[in-house]
N, CA, C and O atoms as a MOPAC input file, in Angstrom:
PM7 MOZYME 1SCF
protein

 N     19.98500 1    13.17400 1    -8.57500 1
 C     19.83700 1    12.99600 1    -7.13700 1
 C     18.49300 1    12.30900 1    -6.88200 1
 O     17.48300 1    12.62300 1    -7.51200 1
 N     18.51500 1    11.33800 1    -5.91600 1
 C     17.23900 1    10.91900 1    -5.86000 1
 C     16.25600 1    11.20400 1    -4.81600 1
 O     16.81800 1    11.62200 1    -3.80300 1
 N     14.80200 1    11.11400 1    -4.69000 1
 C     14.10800 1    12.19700 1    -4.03800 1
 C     13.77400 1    11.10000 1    -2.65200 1
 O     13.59600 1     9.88300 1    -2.70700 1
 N     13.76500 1    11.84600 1    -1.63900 1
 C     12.66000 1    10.75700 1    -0.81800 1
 C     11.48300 1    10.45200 1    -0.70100 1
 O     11.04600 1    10.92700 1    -1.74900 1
 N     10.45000 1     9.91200 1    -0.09400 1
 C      9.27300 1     9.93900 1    -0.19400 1
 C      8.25100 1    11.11600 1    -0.21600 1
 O      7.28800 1    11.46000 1    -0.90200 1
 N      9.06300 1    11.64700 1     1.07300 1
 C      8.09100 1    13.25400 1     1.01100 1
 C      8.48000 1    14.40800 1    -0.39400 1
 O      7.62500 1    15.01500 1    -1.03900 1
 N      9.53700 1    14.46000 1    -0.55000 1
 C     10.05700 1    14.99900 1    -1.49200 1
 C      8.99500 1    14.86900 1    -2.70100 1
 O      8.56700 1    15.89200 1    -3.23700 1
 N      8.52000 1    13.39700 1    -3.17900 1
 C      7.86900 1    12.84900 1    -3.98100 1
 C      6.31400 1    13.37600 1    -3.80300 1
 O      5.84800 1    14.02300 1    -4.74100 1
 N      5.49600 1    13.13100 1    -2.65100 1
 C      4.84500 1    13.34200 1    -2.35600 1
 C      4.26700 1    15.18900 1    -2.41900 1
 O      3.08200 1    15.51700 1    -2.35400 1
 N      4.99800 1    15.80000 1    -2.50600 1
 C      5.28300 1    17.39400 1    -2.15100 1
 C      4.95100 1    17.52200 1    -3.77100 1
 O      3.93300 1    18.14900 1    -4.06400 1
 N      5.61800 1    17.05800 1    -4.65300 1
 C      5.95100 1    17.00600 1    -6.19200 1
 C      4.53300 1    16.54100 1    -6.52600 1
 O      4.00700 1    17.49300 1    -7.10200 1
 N      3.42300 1    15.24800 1    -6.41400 1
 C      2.91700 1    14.94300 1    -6.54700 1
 C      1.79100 1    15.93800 1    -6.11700 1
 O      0.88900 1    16.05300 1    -6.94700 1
 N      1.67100 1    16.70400 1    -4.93300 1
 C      0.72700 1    17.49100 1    -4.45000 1
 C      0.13300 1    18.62000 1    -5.07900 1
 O     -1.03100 1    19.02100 1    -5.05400 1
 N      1.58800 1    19.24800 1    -5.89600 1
 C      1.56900 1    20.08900 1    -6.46100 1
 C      0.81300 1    19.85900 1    -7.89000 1
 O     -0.15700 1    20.16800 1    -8.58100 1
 N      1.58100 1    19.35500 1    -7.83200 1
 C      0.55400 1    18.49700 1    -9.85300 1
 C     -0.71300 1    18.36300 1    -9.84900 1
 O     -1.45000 1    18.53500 1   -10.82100 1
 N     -1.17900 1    17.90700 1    -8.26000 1
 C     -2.49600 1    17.47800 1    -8.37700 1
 C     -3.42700 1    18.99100 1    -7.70400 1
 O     -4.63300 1    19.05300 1    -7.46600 1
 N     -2.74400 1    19.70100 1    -7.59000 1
 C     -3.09300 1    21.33100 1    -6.98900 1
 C     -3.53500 1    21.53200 1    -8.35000 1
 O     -4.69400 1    21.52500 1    -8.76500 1
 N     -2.34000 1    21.73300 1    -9.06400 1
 C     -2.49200 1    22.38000 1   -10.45400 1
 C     -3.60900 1    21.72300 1   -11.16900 1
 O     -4.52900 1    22.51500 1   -11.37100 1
 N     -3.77300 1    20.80100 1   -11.51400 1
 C     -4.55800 1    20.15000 1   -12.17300 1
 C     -5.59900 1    20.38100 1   -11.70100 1
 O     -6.38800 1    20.38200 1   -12.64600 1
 N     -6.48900 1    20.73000 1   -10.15900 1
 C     -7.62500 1    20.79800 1   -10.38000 1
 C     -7.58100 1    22.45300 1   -10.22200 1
 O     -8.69700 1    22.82000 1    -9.85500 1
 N     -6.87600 1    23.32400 1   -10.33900 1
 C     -6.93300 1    24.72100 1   -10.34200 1
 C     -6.70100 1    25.25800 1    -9.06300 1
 O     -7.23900 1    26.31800 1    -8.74200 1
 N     -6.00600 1    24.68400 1    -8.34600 1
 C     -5.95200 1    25.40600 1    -6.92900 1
 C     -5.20800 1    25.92500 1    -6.53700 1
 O     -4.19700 1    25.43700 1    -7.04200 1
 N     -4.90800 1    26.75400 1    -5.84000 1
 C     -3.36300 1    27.21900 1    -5.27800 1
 C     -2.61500 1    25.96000 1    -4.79100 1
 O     -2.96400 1    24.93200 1    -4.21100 1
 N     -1.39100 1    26.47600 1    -5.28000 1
 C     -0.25900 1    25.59000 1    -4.19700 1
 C     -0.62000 1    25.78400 1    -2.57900 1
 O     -0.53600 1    24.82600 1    -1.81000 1
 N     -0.99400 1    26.99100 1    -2.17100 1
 C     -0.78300 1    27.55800 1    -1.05700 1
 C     -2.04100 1    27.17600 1     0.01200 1
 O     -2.08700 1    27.42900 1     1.21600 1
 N     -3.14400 1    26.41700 1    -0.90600 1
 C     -3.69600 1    26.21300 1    -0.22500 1
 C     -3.92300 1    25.03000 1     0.06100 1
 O     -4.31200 1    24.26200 1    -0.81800 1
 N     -3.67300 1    24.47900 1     1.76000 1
 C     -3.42200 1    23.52900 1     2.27900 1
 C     -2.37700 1    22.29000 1     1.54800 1
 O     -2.67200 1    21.11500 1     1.33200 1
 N     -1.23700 1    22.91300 1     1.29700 1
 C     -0.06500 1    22.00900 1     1.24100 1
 C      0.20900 1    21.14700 1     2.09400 1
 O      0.21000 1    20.09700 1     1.45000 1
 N      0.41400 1    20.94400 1     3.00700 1
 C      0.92100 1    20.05700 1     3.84500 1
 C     -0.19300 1    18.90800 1     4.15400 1
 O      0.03000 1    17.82500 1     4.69500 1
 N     -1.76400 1    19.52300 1     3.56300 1
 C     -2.12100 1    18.22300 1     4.26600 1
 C     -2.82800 1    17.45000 1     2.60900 1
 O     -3.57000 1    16.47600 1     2.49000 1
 N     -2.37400 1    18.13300 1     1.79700 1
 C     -2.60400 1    17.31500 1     0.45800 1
 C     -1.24600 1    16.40800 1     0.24700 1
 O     -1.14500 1    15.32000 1    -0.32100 1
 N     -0.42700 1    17.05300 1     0.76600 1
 C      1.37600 1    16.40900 1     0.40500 1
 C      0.93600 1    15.06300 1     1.63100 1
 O      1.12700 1    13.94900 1     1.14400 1
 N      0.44500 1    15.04400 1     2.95900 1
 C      0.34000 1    13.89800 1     3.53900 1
 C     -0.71200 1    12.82600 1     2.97000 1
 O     -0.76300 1    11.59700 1     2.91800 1
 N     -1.54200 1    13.92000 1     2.56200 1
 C     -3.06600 1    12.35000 1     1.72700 1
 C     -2.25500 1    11.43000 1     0.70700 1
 O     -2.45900 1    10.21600 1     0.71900 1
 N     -1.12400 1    12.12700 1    -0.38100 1
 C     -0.66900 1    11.69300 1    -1.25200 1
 C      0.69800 1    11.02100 1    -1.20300 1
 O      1.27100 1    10.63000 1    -2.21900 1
 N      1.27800 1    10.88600 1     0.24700 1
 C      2.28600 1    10.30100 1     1.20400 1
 C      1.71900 1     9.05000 1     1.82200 1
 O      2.43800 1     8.07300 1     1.61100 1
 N      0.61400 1     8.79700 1     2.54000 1
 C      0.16600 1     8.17500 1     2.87900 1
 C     -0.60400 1     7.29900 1     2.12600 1
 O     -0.98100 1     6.24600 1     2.64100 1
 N     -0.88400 1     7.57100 1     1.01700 1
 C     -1.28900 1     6.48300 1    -0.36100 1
 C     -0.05200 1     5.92800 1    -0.77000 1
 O     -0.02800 1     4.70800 1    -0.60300 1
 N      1.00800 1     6.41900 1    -1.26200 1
 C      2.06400 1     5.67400 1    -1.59000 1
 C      2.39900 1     4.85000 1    -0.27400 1
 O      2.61500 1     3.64400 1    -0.39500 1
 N      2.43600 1     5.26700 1     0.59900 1
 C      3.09200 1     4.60600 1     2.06600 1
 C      1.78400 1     3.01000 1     1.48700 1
 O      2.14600 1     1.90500 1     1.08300 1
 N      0.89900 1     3.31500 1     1.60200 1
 C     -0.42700 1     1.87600 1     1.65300 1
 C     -0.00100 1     1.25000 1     0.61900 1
 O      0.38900 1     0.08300 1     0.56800 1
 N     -0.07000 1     2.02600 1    -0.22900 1
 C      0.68200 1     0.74300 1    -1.97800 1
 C      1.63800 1    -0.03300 1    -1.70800 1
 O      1.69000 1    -1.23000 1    -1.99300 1
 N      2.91100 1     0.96300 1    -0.82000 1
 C      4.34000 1    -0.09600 1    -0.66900 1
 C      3.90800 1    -0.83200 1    -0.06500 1
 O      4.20600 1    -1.99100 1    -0.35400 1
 N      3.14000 1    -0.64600 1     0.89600 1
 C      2.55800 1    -1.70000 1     2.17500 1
 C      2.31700 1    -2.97300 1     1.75000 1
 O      2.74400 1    -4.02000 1     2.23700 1
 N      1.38300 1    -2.76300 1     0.51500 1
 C      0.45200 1    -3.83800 1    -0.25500 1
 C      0.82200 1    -4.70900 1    -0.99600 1
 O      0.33000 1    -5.83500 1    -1.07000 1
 N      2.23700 1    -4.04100 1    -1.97500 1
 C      3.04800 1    -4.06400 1    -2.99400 1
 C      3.97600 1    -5.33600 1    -1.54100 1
 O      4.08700 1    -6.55900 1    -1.63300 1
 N      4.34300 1    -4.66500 1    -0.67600 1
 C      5.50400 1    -5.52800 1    -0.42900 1
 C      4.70100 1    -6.96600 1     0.34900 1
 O      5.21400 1    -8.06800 1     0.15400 1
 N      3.65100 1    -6.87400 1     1.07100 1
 C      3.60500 1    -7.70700 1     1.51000 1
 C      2.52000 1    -8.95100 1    -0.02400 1
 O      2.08400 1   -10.05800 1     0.29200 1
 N      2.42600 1    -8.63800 1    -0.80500 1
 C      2.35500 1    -9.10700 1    -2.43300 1
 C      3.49600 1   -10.15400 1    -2.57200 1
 O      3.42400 1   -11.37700 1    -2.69100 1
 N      4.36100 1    -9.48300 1    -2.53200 1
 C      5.88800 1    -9.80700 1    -2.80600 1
 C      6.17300 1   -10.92500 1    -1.95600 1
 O      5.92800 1   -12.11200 1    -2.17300 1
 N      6.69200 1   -10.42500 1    -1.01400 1
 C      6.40600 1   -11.49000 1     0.31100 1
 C      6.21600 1   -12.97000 1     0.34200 1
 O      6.87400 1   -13.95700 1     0.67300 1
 N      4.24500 1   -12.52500 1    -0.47000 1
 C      3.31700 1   -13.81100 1    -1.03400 1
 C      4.00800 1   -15.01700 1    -1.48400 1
 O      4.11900 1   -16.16600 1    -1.05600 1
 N      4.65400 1   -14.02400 1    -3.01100 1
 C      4.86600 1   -15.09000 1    -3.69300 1
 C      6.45500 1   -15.19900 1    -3.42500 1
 O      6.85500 1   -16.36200 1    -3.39900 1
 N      7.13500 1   -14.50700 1    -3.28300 1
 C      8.65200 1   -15.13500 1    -2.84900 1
 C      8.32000 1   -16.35600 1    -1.75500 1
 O      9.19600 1   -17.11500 1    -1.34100 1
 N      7.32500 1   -16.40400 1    -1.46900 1
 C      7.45600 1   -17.78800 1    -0.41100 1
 C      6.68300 1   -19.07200 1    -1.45100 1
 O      6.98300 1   -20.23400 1    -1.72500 1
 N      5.83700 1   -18.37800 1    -1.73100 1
 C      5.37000 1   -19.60500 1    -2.80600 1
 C      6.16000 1   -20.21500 1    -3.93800 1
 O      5.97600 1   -21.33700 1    -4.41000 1
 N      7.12300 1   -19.27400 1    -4.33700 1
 C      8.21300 1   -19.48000 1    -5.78400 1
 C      9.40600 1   -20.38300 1    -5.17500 1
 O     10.16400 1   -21.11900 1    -5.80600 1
 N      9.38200 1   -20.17100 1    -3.97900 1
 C     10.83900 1   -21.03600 1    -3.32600 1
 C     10.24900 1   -22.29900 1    -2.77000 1
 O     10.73900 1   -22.40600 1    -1.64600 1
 N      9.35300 1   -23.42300 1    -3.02000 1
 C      8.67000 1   -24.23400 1    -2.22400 1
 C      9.57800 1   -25.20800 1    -1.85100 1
 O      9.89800 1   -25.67200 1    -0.75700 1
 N     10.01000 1   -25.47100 1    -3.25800 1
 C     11.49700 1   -26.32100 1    -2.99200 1
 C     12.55000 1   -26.47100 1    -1.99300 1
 O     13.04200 1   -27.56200 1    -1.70500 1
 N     13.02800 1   -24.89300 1    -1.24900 1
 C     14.06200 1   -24.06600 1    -1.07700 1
 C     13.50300 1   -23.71100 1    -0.03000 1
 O     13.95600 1   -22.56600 1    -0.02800 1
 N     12.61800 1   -23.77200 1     1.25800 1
 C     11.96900 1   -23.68900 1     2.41000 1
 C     12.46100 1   -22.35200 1     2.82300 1
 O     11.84100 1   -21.30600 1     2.63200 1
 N     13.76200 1   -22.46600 1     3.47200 1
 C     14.47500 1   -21.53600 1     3.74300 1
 C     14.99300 1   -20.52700 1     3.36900 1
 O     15.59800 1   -19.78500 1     4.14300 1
 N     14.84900 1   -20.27900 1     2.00200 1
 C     15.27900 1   -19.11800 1     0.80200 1
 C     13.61500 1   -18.49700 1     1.56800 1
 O     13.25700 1   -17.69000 1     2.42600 1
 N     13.12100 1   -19.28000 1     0.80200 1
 C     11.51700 1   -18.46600 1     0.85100 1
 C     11.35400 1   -17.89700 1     2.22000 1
 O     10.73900 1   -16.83700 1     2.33600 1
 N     11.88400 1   -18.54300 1     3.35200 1
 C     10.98900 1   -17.79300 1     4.54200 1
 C     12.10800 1   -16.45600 1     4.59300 1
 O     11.66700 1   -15.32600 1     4.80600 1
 N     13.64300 1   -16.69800 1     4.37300 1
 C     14.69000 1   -15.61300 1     4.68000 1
 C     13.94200 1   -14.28600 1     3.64000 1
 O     13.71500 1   -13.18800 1     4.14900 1
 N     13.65700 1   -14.53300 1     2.35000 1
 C     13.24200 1   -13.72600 1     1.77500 1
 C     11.96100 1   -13.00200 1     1.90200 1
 O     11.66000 1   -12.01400 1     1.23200 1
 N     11.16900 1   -13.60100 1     2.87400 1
 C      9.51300 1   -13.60300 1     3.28200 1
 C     10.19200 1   -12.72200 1     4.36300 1
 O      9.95100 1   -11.52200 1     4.23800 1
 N     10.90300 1   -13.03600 1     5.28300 1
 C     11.23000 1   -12.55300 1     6.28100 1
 C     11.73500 1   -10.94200 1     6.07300 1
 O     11.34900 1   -10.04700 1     6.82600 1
 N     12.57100 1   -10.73700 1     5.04300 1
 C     13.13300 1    -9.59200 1     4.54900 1
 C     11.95700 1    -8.57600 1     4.06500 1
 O     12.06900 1    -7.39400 1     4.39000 1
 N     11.09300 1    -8.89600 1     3.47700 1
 C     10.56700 1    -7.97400 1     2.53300 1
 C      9.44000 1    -7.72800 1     3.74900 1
 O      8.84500 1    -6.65700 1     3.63100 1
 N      9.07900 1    -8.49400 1     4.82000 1
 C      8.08400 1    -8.62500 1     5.67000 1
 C      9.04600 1    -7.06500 1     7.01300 1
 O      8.44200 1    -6.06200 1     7.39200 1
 N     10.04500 1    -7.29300 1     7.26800 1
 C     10.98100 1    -6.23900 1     7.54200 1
 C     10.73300 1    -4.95600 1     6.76600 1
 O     10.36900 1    -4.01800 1     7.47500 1
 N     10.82700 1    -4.75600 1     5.72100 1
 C     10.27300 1    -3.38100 1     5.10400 1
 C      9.19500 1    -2.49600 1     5.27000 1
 O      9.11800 1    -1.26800 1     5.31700 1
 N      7.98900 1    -3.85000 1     5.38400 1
 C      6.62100 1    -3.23300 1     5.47000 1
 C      6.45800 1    -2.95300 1     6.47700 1
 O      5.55600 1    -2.12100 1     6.57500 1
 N      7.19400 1    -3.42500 1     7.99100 1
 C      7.57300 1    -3.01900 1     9.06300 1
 C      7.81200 1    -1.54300 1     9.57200 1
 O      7.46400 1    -0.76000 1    10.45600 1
 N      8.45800 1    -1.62900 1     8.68700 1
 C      9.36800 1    -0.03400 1     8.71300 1
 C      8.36100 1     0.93200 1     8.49800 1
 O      8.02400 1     1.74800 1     9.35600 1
 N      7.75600 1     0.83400 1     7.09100 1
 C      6.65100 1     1.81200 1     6.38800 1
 C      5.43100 1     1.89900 1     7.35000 1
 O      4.73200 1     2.90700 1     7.44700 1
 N      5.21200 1     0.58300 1     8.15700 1
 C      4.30100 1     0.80700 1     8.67000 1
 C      4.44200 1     1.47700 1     9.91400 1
 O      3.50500 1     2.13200 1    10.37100 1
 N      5.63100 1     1.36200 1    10.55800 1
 C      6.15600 1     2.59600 1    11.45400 1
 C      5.99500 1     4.10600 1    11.11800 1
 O      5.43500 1     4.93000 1    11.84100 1
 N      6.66700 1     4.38300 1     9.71000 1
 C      6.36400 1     5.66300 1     9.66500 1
 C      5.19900 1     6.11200 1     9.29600 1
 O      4.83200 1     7.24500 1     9.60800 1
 N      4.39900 1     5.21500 1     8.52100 1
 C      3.04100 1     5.73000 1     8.58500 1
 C      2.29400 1     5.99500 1     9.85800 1
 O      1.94200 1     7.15800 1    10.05400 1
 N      2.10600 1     5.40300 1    10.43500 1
 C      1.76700 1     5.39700 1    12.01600 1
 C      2.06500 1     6.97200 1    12.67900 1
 O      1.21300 1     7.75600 1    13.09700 1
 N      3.65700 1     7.17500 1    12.62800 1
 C      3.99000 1     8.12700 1    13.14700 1
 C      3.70400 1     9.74300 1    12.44900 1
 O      4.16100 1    10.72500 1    13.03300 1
 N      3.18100 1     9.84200 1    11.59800 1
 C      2.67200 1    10.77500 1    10.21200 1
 C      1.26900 1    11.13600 1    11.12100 1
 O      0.73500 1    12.22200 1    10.89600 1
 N      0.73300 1    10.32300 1    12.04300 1
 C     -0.69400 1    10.50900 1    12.77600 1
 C     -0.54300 1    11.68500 1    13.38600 1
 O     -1.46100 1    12.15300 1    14.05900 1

């Protein structure tokens, strides 16, 4: 089954609880958002990366590149919605 972001994030919180010796219990929710909101900035970074060069790789192909610029530029959209709303 595959996890969603928070799901991930929750998983990640915990590991990083453990690892420096801390309770789970203490302040979960706002270690699970520090470590939600870093992945949220990577995809951010990661996609609009992507973006970059899908427009640069299609120079030929004008229109591939911007439909595909356009798409991945749509994603970071999104992420950047829900990050926003995480405030």
């Amino acid at each position: 089954m595959s996890k969603n972001l928070r799901e991930r994030a929750e998983i990640a919180a915990k590991e990083v609880q453990n690892i420096l010796g801390v309770s789970e219990d203490d302040h979960p929710k706002e270690v699970a958002d520090a470590v939600e909101h870093a992945i949220i900035r990577a995809l951010i970074a990661e996609r609009e990366r992507c973006a970059t060069i899908a427009h640069q790789c299609c120079v030929e192909d004008q229109k591939k590149a911007e439909y595909v610029s356009d798409q991945i530029r749509k994603v970071r959209s999104v992420l950047i919605s829900n990050l926003s709303a995480m405030r």
